[in-house]
Structures are given as structure tokens and as C-alpha cells.
ROZABA-222626 format. One record per residue (C-alpha): x, y, z. Coordinates in steps of 0.1 Angstrom, whole numbers. Example, Ala and Ser with C-alpha at 12.3 -4.5 7.8 and 13.67 -1.06 7.14 Angstrom:
site u: 123	v: -45	w: 78
site u: 137	v: -11	w: 71
//
This chain:
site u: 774	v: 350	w: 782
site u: 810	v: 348	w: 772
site u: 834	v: 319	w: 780
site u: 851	v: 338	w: 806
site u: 817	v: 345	w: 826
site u: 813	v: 306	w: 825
site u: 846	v: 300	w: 838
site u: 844	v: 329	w: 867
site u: 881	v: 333	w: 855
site u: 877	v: 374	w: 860
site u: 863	v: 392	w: 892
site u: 865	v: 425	w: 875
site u: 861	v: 426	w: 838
site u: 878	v: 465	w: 833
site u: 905	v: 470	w: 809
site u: 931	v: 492	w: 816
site u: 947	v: 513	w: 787
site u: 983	v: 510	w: 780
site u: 1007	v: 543	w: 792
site u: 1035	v: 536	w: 760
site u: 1044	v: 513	w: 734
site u: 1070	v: 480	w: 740
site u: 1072	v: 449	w: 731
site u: 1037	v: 439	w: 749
site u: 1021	v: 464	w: 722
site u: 989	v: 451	w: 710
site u: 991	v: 422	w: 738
site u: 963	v: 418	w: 767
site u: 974	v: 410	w: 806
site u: 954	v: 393	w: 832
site u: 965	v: 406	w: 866
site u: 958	v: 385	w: 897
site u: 933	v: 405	w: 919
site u: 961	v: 408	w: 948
site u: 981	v: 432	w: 926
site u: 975	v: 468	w: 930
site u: 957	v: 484	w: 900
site u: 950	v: 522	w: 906
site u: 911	v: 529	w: 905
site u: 902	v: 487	w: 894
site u: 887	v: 469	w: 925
site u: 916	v: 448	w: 938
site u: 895	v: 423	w: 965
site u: 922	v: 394	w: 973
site u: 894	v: 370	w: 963
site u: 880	v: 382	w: 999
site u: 848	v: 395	w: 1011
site u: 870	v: 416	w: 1034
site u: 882	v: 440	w: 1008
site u: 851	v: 436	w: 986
site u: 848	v: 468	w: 971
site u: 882	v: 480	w: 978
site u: 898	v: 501	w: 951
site u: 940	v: 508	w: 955
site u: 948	v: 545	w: 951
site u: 983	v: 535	w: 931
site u: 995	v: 508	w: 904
site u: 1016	v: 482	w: 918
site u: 1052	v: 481	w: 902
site u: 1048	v: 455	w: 878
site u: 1011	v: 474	w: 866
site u: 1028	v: 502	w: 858
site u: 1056	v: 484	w: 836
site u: 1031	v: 465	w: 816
site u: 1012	v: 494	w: 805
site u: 1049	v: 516	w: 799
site u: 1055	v: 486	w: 779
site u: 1020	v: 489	w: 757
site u: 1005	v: 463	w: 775
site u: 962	v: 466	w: 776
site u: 952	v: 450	w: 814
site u: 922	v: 434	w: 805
site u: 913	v: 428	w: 843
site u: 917	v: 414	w: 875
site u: 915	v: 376	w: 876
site u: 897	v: 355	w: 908
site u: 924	v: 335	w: 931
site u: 919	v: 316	w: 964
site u: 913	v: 343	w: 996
site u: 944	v: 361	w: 1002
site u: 962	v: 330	w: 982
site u: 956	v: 306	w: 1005
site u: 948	v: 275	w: 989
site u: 954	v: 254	w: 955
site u: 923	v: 254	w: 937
site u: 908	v: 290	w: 932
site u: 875	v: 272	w: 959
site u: 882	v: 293	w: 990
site u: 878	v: 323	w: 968
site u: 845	v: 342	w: 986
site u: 831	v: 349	w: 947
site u: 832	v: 318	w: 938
site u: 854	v: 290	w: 923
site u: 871	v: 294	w: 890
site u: 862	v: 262	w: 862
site u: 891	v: 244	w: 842
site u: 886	v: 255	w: 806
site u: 914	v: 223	w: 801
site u: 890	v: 196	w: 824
site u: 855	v: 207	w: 830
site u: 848	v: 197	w: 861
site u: 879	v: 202	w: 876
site u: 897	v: 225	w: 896
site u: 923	v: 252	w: 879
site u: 950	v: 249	w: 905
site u: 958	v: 280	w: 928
site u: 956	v: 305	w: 942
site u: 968	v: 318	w: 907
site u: 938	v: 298	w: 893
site u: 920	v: 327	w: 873
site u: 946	v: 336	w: 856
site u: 958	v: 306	w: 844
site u: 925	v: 293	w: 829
site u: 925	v: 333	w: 812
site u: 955	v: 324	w: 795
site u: 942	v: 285	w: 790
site u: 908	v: 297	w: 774
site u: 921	v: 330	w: 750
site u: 905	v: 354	w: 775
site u: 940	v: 372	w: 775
site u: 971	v: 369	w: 758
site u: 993	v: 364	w: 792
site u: 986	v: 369	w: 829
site u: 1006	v: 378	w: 859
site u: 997	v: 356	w: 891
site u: 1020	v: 352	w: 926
site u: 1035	v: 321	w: 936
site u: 1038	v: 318	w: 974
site u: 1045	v: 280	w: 977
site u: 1033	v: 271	w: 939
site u: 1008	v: 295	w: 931
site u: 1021	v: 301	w: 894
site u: 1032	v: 267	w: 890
site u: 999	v: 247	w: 903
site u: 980	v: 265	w: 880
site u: 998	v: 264	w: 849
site u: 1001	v: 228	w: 855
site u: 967	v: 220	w: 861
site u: 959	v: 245	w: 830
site u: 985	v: 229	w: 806
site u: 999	v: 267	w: 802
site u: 1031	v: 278	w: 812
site u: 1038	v: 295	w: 847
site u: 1075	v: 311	w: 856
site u: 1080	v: 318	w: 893
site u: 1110	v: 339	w: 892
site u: 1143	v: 342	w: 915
site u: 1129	v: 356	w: 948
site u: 1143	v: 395	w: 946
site u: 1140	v: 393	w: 905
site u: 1106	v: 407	w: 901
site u: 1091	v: 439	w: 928
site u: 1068	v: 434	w: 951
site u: 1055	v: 465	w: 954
site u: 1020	v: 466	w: 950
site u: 1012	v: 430	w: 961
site u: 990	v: 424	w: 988
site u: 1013	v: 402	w: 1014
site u: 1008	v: 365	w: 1019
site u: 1040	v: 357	w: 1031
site u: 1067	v: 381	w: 1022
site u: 1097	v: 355	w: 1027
site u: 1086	v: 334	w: 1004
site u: 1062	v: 348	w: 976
site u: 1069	v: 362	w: 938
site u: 1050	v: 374	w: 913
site u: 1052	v: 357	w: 878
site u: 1040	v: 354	w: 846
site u: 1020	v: 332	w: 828
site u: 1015	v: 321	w: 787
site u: 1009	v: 298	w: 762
site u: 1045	v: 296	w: 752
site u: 1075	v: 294	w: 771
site u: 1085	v: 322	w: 748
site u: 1058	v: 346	w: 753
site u: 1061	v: 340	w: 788
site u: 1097	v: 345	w: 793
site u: 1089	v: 381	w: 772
site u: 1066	v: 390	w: 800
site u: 1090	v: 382	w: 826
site u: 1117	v: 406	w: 810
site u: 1094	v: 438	w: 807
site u: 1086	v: 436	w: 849
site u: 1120	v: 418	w: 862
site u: 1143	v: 443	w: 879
site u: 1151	v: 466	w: 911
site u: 1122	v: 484	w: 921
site u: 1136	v: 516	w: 944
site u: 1102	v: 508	w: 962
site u: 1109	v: 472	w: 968
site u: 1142	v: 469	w: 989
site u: 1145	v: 426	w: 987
site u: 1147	v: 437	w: 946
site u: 1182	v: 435	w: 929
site u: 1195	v: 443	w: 896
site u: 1203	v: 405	w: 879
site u: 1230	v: 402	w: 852
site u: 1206	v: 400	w: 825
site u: 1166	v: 404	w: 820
site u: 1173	v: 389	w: 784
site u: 1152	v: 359	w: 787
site u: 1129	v: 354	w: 753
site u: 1159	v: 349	w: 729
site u: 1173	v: 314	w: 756
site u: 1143	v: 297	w: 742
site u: 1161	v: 280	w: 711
site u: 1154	v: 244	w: 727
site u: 1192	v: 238	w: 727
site u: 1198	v: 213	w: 753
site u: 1228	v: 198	w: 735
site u: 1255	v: 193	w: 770
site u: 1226	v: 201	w: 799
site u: 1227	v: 179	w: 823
site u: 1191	v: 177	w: 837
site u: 1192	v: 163	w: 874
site u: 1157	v: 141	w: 885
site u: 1151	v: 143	w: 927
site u: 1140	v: 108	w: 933
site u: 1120	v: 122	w: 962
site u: 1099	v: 139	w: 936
site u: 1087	v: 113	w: 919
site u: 1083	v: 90	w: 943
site u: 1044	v: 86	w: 951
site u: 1032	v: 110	w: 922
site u: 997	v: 94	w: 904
site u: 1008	v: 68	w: 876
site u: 998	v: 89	w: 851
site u: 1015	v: 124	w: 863
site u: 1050	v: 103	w: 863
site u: 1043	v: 83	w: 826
site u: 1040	v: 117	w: 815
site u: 1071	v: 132	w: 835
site u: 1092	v: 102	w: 819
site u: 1081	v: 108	w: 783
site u: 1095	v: 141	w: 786
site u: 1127	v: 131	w: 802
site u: 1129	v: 108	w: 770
site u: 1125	v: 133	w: 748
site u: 1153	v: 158	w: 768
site u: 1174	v: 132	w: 760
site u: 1170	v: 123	w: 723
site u: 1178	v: 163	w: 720
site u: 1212	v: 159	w: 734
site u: 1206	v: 164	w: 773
site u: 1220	v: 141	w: 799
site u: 1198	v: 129	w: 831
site u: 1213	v: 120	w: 862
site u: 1195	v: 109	w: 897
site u: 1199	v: 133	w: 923
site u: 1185	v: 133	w: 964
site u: 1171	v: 162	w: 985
site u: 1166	v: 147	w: 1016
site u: 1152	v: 177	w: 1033
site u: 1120	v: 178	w: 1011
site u: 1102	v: 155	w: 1029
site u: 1099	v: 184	w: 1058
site u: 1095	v: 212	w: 1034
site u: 1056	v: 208	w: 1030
site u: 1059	v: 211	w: 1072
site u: 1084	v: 238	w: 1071
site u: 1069	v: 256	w: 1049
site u: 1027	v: 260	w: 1065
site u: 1049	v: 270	w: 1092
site u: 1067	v: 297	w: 1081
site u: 1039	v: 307	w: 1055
site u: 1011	v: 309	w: 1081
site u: 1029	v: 325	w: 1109
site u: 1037	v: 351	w: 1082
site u: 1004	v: 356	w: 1071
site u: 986	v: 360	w: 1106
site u: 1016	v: 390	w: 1110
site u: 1006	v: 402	w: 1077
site u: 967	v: 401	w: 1081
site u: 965	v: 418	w: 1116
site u: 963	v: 451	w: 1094
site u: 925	v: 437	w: 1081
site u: 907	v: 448	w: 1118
site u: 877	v: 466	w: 1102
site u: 887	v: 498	w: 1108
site u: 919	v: 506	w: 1085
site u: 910	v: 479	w: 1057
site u: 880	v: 456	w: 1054
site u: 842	v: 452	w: 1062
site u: 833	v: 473	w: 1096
site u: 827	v: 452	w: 1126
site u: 804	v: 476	w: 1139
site u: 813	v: 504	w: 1171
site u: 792	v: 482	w: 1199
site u: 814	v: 467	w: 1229
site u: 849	v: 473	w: 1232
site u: 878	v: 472	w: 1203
site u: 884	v: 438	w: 1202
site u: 852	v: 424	w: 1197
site u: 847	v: 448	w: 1165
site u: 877	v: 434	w: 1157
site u: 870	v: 400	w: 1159
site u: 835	v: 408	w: 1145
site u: 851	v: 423	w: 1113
site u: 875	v: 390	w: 1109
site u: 845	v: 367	w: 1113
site u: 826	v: 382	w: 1085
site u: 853	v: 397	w: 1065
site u: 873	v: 363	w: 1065
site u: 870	v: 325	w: 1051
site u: 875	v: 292	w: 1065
site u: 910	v: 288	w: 1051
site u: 923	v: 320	w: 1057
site u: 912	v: 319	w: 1095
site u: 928	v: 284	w: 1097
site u: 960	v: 298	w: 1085
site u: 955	v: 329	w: 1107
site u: 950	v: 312	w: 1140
site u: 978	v: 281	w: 1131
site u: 1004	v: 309	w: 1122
site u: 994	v: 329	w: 1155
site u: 1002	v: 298	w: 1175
site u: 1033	v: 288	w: 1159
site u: 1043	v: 324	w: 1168
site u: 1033	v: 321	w: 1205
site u: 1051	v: 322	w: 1238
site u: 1065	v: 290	w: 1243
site u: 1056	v: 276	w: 1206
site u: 1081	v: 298	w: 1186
site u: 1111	v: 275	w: 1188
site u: 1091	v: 244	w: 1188
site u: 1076	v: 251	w: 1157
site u: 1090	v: 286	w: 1137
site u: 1126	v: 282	w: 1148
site u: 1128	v: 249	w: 1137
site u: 1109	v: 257	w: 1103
site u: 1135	v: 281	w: 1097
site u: 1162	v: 255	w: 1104
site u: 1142	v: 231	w: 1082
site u: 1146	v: 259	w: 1055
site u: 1184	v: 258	w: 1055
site u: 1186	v: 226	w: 1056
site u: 1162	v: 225	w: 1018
site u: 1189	v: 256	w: 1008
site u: 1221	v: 232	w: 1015
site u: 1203	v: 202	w: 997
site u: 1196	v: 221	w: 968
site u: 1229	v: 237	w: 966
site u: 1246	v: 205	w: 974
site u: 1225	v: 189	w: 934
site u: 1229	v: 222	w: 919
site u: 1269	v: 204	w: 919
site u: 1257	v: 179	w: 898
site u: 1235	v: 191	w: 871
site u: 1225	v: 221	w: 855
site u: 1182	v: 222	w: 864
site u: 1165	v: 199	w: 885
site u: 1134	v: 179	w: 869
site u: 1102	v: 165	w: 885
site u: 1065	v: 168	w: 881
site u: 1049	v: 202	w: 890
site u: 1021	v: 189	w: 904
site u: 1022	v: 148	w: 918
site u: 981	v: 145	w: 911
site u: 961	v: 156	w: 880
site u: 936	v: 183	w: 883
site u: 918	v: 176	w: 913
site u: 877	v: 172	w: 907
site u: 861	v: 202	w: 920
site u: 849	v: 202	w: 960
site u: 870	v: 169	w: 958
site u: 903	v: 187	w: 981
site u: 874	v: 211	w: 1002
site u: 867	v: 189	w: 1030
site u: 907	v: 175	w: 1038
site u: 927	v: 207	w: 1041
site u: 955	v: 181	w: 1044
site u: 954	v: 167	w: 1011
site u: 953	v: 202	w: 998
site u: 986	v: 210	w: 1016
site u: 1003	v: 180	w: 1008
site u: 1002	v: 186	w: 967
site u: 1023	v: 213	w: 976
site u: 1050	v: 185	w: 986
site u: 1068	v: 193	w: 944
site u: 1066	v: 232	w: 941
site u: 1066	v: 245	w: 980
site u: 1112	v: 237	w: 983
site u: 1115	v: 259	w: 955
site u: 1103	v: 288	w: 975
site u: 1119	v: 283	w: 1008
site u: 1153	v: 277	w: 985
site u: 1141	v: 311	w: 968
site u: 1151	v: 297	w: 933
site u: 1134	v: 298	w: 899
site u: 1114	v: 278	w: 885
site u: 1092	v: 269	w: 857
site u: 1062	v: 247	w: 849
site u: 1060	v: 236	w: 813
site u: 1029	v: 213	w: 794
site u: 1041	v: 178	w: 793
site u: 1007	v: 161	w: 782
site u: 977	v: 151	w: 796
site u: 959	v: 120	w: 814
site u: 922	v: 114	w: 815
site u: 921	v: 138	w: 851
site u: 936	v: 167	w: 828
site u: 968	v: 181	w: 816
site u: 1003	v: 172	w: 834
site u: 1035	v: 202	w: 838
site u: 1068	v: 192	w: 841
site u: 1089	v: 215	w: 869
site u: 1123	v: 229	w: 861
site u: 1147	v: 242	w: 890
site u: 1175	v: 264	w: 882
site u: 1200	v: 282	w: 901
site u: 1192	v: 316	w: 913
site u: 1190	v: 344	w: 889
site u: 1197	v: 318	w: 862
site u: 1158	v: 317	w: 847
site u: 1175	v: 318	w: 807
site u: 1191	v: 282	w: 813
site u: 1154	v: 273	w: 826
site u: 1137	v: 289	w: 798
site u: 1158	v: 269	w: 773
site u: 1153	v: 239	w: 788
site u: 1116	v: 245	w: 789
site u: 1115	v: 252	w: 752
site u: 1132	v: 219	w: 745
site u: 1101	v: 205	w: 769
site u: 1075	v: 223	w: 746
//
């Protein structure tokens, strides 16, 4: 049995040839199994599309394999990417080759600990609300979640399509920031896509920080685990001793962002998975009775516990008489995390906090509270409903597992992140 069957980290173990030669030549990509990969089983992590096999390559597929890239398969996430731990997947949780015993992080879990244990070279995961970022973090990798509109979607299964991103994962902030150039771009099949200045982001990692001025949110670090912020201010020490300056900075608004965002994220999900009914995707809920109770049949069986929490909280947020009350306001919440971030973007270059504000959580530890769950999210889940980029870089370990430092940036400004981050490393 190889390490990788121990760790679950791959549902489908089917390597996919490259289509040219690139700079990914000779290099082997994990793909998150909610990335469409023409004739491989892509399943969501979900017994509802258990067997399903997509009929065309996502966008970023085919750019990895134009650019010499070998897939070497799909990786196991949390159902549909609902959840922080790889658990709610239905085959099974994913182990943390960097603390046995504990969970990967999520819902990009299997692809982190691919990257973490040498079962590929990088991976591609999707970050909804920190589902590059947890991971890498928990993993001690590094995760990129790029500028929402840098990197097509086409090809992804939808989660929440305001708010998600696919990104890459790797051991090095380099080789990471290489992956991210060969799939950033427009995509004519991805219309929220536009062409950035630059995709030139490999060569910024020359750990020259000399003149950065690195902003800290207090609200970030307030109530992270001892350990997580020791480890955070170690590497603000070390920013510094390379020539960057650190200056406090407040974003009010976050402390409604974990609200804002289950909000927004579930009421877009329950839009998003009305199309799983059993008859156009997904297991069959059988021809007895009338329509709707084969469709309910087919979401009782096809679905898990988390995604059918998410599905029925985002149907009532959307409801008569519940859509101001809660989605409107979300939305208004969301403008208000936008102006805050703007308003610190004034006075430093990248904002600096902990990725994650807990070490790797044991695993079953996070099953039984979905709230505690939700609430880790509190560090990574602004970022999205800002849009911005960020990146999650190793910044040690405690005796729970290995700590990541989170860097904001501006949007479409991921080089002065990935210089910073290589200052980190």
C-alpha cells in the first residue's frame, strides 16, 4: 500500500498525459475532484455524482497539460467544498501526512497533503472562503488563492460563484507562483475572467522586502491559539530584520464577515445545487410518486449532512420575507469588508495575520459543532468577499501541527505577495 492510499489523499489514482511541453514539463499536478477532467471520474467528494465522468477538460486542465504538465489524479475534498477538514467528504476523510491524527484543512484537503507527502509535484484546489489557504496552512505547504477574475472557472463545479477561485498549491512559494502563471488569464469561456497586467509571477520571489510596509489587522490576531500567534510574530520579526516595516492596521467589518459570508455562500450554493435532482446529474431517486418526492429522494441519498445544512440555510436566507433580513444585509456586510480593506490598503503595501487562528484540528474533533468549523474561517473568509489575493506561506509548527502566515494584497497585485512570501520562507 503506498503512502498516498494511507492518507486517502486521491479518489481517483489516473494519470493524465500531458498535450505539449512548457515550463511544467516533467512536473506532476494534483487536481481537486471538483475540476472537470475529460473521461477521469470527477465526484465533488459526493455520493451524488459517484461515478460521474465530465465529457470536457475544465480550462485550467487543459493549460496544465498544453504546458507539459502529467495530472496524476483527482484529489478527495469536503462534499461540494463545504467544510474545512476534508471529513464531510462521502469517501472518506483525508489524514495529515504533517500531524497524524489530524485533520488536513479543507475542502482543498487532498491536495494539499499530495503536495505535503511527495504524492505530486503541485496541486490545483478552489478556495471558496479559505479552501486553498486552510489547507496549505494546516499542511505547512503553500496555497495561492488568486485575484477573483485572474484564474477561469470554467470547468469548476459551482460552490458559490461570487466568491470562489481556483488556485495552486506547492512546496515553494516559487513553484507555486510558476503554477499560477501557466493557468492565470481570460478564459473566452469564463466571462468574470480578465486579462491582468502581468502573469509574470515566479521571478517576484527574490525575498526583497527592503521598503514594504507589511500592515498587521489587530482583529486578526486577536483570540488566535497562543501558539498560532508566537509563530505569526516570529515571522513578523524576521520581515523586519530583512528591511520591511510593520504597522497596525483595523478592519472593523471582519467581525461580521464569517456571518456575511455563510450567508452569501449558502444561499449561493442551494441556487447552484438545485441542478443535482436525480434526473439531470446525480443518483436516481426512483420514478414512484410524483416529481418532487424523487427529487427529494435523490437529495436524501445523493447528499451529506453538511451540504444539506448549507442547502436548506441558503434556501431560507433566500426566502420570501428573509431575503433582506438576511441576503441583503450580507451583501451590505460585504461592502462594508471591501471599504475596510481599501481604506488599510492606504497604509501598507500587504496585510499580515495568521491563516488559520487554531492548529490542525484532531480529527472528528470539529464534526459534531458545525459552529466551530465555521468560525476558523473568521482569518481567510474577508479575503473572498473583498475578492483579493492572497497567500498562505509555512511559518513553523506547534505540537498540534504546522502554522501559515496569510498575506493580503491588492487586487491583481499577487507578484508583491509572492515576494513577500519568499521573504516568509
Amino acid at each position: 500500500m503506498s503512502a498516498d492510499d494511507d492518507l486517502n489523499a486521491f479518489l481517483t489514482r489516473e494519470e493524465i498525459p500531458p498535450t505539449g511541453e512548457g515550463p511544467l514539463s516533467g512536473k506532476s499536478v494534483a487536481v481537486k475532484d471538483n475540476i472537470s477532467t475529460e473521461g477521469v471520474p470527477t465526484t465533488c467528494g459526493s455520493a451524488m455524482l459517484d461515478g460521474y465522468v465530465p465529457p470536457y477538460d475544465a480550462t485550467v486542465v487543459t493549460r496544465l497539460k498544453e504546458a507539459g504538465a502529467t495530472v496524476a489524479g483527482k484529489t478527495n475534498m469536503d462534499e461540494f467544498g463545504m467544510g474545512t477538514t476534508t471529513e464531510t467528504s462521502a469517501f472518506g476523510p483525508t489524514e495529515n501526512p504533517a500531524a497524524p491524527g489530524r485533520v488536513p484543512g479543507g475542502s482543498s484537503g487532498g491536495s494539499a497533503a499530495a503536495v505535503a507527502a511527495g504524492e505530486a509535484d503541485l496541486a490545483l484546489g478552489s478556495d471558496t472562503g479559505g479552501s486553498v489557504r486552510c489547507p496549505a496552512a494546516f499542511c505547512g505547504v503553500v496555497g495561492i488563492k488568486p485575484t477573483y477574475g485572474l484564474v477561469s472557472r470554467y470547468g469548476l463545479v459551482a460552490y458559490a460563484n461570487s466568491l470562489e477561485q481556483i488556485g495552486p498549491i506547492g512546496p515553494t512559494v516559487e513553484a507555486t507562483a510558476e503554477l499560477l502563471e501557466v493557468i492565470a488569464g481570460p478564459d473566452p469561456h469564463d466571462a468574470t475572467t480578465r486579462e491582468p497586467e502581468t502573469t509574470a509571477y515566479a521571478d517576484a520571489a527574490d525575498g526583497d522586502v527592503e521598503g514594504l510596509t507589511v500592515g498587521v489587522p489587530t482583529e486578526l490576531v486577536e483570540g488566535a491559539d497562543e501558539g498560532v500567534v508566537e509563530r505569526f510574530e516570529a515571522a513578523l520579526d524576521d520581515l523586519r530584520a530583512q528591511g520591511a516595516e510593520t504597522v497596525e492596521v483595523s478592519l472593523p467589518s471582519v467581525e461580521t464577515a464569517v456571518q456575511a459570508y455563510y450567508v452569501i455562500a449558502m444561499s449561493e450554493a442551494s441556487s447552484n445545487l438545485a441542478r443535482f435532482d436525480g434526473v439531470r446529474y446525480g443518483v436516481s431517486g426512483g420514478y414512484e410518486g410524483n416529481w418532487n418526492e424523487s427529487f427529494a429522494a435523490a437529495r436524501e441519498a445523493g447528499f451529506g449532512e453538511e451540504v444539506k445544512r448549507r442547502v436548506l440555510l441558503g434556501t431560507y436566507a433566500l426566502s420570501a420575507g428573509y431575503h433582506d433580513k438576511y441576503y441583503k444585509k450580507a451583501q451590505d456586510a460585504r461592502a462594508w469588508v471591501r471599504r475596510d480593506f481599501a481604506e488599510a490598503f492606504e497604509e501598507a503595501d500587504v496585510l499580515a495575520s495568521p491563516t488559520m487562528p487554531v492548529p490542525p484540528f484532531e480529527m472528528g474533533e470539529s464534526l459534531d459543532d458545525p459552529l466551530q468549523m465555521y468560525l476558523a474561517d473568521a482569518n481567510t473568509v474577508p479575503v473572498n468577499l473583498a475578492n483579493l489575493p492572497a497567500i498562505s506561506v509555512p511559518a513553523g509548527e506547534t505540537e498540534e501541527g504546522p502554522v501559515g502566515l496569510q498575506l493580503v494584497g491588492e487586487a491583481f497585485d499577487e507578484r508583491t505577495l509572492v515576494r513577500a512570501a519568499s521573504a516568509v520562507e
